[in-house]
N, C-alpha and C positions, 0 to 999 in steps of 0.2 A: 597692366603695370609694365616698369619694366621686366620683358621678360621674353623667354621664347616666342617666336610665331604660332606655334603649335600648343601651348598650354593656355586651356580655357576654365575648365572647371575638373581640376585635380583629384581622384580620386587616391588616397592614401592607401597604400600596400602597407601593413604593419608588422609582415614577415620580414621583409628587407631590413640589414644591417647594413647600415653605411659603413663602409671604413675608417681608419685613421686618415689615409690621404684624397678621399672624396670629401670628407668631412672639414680639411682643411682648402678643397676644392668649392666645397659650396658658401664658408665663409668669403672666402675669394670673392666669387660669384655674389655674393650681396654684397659685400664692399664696394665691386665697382658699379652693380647697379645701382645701389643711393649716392655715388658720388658722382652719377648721368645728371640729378637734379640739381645738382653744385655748379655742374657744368653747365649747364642747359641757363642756370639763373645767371652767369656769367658772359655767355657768348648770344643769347637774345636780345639782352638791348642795344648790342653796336652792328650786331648782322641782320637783325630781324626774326621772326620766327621761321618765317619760307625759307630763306636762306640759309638759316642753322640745322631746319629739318634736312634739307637737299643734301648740305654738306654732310651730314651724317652718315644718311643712308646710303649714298651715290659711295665716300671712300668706305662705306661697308662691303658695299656690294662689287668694287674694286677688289678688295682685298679676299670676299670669298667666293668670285669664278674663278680663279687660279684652281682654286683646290678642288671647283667642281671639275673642271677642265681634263682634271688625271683619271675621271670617271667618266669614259666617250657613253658609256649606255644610257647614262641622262640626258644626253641632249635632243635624243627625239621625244622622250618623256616629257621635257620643256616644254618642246616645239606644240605638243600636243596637247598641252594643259596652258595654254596662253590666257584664255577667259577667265578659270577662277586663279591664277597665278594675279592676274590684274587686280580681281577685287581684293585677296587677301592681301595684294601692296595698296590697298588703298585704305582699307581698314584694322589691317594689320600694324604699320608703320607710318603711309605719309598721312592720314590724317591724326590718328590720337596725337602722333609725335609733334605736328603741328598746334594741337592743340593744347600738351604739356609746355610744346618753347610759349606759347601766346602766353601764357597761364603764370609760367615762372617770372613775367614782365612783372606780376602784378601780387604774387604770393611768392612766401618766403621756401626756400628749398627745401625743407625740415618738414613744413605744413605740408608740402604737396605731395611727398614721397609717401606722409600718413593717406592721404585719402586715395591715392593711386593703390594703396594696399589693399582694396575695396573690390579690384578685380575678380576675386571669385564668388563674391554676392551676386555681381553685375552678371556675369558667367551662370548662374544657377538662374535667376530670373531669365534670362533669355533662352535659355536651354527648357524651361516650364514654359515660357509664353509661345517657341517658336517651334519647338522640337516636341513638346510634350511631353519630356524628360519628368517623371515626378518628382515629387519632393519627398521626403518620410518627414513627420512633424517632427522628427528632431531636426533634421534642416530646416524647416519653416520658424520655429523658434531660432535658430540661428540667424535668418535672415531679418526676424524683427530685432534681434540684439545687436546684431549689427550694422543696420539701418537706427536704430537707439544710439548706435556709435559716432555714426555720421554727425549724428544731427546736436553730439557733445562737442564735436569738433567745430561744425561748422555754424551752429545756434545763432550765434553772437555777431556774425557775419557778412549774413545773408543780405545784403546791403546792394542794389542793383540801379544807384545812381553810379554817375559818370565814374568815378573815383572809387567806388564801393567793390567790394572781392566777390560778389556776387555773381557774377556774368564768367569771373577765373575760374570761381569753386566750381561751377555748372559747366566747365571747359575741361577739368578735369575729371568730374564725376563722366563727361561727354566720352573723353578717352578710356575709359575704363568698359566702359560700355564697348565702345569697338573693338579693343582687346577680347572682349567677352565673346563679342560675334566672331572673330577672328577664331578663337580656337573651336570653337562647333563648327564652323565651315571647312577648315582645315581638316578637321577628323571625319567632315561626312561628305566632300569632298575631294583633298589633295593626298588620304592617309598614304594611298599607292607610292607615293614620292618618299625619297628620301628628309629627312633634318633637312641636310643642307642644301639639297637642289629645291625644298619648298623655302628656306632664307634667302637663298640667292637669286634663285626666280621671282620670289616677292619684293626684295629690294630693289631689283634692277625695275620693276615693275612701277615699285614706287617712286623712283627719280625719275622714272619719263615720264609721271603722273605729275610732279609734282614742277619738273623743267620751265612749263609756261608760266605758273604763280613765281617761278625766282626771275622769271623774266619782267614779269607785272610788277613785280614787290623787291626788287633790290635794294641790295644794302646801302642804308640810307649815308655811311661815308666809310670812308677805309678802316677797320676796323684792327683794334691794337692786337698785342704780343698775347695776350692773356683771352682773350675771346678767340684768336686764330687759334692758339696750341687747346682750349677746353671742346674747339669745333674738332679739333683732330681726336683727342681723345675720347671724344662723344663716337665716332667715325670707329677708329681702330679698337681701341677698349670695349667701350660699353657697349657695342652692339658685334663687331667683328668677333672680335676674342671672345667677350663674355657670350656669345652664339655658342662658339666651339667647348667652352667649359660648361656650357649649359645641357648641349648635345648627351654630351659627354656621361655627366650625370643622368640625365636620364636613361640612357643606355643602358648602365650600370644599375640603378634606382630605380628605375620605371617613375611613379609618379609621387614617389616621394620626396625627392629633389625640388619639383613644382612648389609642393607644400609647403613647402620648408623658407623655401625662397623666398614667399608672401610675407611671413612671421619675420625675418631677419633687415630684409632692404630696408624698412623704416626707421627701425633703429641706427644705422648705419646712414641714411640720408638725416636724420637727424643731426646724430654728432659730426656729418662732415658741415653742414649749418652753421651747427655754432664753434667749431674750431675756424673753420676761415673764412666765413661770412658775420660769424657775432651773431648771429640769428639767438632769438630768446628762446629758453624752452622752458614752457608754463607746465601749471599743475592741469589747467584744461585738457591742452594736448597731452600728456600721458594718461589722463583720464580716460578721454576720448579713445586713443590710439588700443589702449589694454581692452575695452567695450566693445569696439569694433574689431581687432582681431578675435576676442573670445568667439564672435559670433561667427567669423571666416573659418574659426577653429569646427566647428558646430557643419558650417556647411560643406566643406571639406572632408568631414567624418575621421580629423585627424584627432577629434574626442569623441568617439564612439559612443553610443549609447550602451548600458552596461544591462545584461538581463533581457 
């Protein structure tokens, strides 16, 4: 989803107490991640998706070497970890991210922000298939309720002619999935690294991944006032900033912050939907959405089994 580099399948501490002012930190934090897919639905169709990915990440990754920069003992650490620095900028950011801007062409910012909250099912299945991570059957019933979730939201949809949301939906189930791999590789192998020298070394990784497709796929014409300021905000905001308040929380939280952040962005990508896009919100989608997070809830273990 949107979300840290480093968060894949969250496990919930239920000893920690948030505070007052983390707690108005993490509403923060989902506010501006659901307002990524407002943006994202905004500045795609007149930059392209290669384009608005690039721009994204590249003034992220501007704006967080400075502050790696004041920390000279990461830079052989970097130097050192080039190989998985590279895949997690590819699976980490330049691809899902490319595959949300493709995605928002064609689905509305409200929808996508629901099924991107699917990241920690995604995360549990590949952590069982590739890691041998188990499951306890109270996470395996969560994954089929929310996978039951999915398929509330997306039923009606699945439509895989030319015009059809079929080919988007599976573009976004697509990035969630690599979010998912991204935080098991990250933890098994970048944990050595800092937050921010695994965000900054992964961004930088991912614009010079991603440099020859904006070179291949330019924006198809000069693109207005309103798609330039949501690519900058997508750039600075949502990924720069929201890194550092995300860091931040977890510091503080451990992996509860993660948790939490799953539950909140869809709501928040929702209502920024329909306040400045008019996007519809159906009885489907809160159906769906309440289904599929119960089950994210389940495999997160931020509903405990009791007994």
């Amino acid at each position: 989803m949107e979300r840290g580099p480093v968060s894949g399948l969250p496990q919930t501490s239920h000893q920690n107490k948030v505070s007052l002012s983390d707690t108005i930190r993490l509403l923060l934090l989902s506010a501006i991640w659901g307002a990524s897919f407002l943006f994202m639905r905004i500045a795609s169709p007149e930059l392209g998706p290669f384009p608005t990915t690039f721009a994204r990440i590249s003034i992220a990754a501007l704006a967080l070497f400075p502050l790696l920069l004041l920390r000279p003992e990461h830079r052989s650490t970097l130097r050192n970890c080039k190989g998985p620095l590279l895949i997690l900028g590819l699976f980490g950011s330049a691809l899902p991210f490319s595959l949300l801007c493709w995605a928002t062409l064609h689905l509305e910012a409200g929808f996508t922000s629901l099924l991107n909250a699917t990241t920690p099912i995604c995360a549990a299945l590949i952590g069982f298939w590739w890691l041998r991570i188990p499951l306890t059957r109270f996470q395996s019933l969560g994954l089929a309720v929310g996978l039951g979730g999915i398929a509330i939201l997306t039923g009606d949809q699945l439509d895989f002619r030319r015009d059809g949301a079929g080919w988007p939906i599976l573009a976004v189930l697509g990035a969630t999935s690599c979010y998912g791999f991204a935080g098991h590789y990250t933890r098994t192998r970048l944990s050595r690294l800092s937050p921010l020298a695994v965000s900054a070394g992964s961004l930088l990784a991912a614009s010079l991944i991603l440099l020859p497709l904006v070179l291949l796929f330019p924006p198809p014409a000069l693109p207005g006032r309103g798609a330039l300021a949501s690519t900058l905000a997508l750039g600075l905001l949502c990924t720069a900033v929201a890194f550092i308040l995300f860091f931040g929380l977890l510091k503080r939280n451990e992996a509860t912050a993660a948790t939490t952040v799953t539950f909140i962005i869809p709501a928040f990508g929702i209502l920024w939907g329909a306040l400045f896009l008019q996007e519809e919100v159906t009885v489907r989608m809160i159906l769906g959405m309440a289904v599929a997070l119960l089950g994210t809830a389940f495999v997160t273990k931020l509903l405990p089994r009791q007994g």
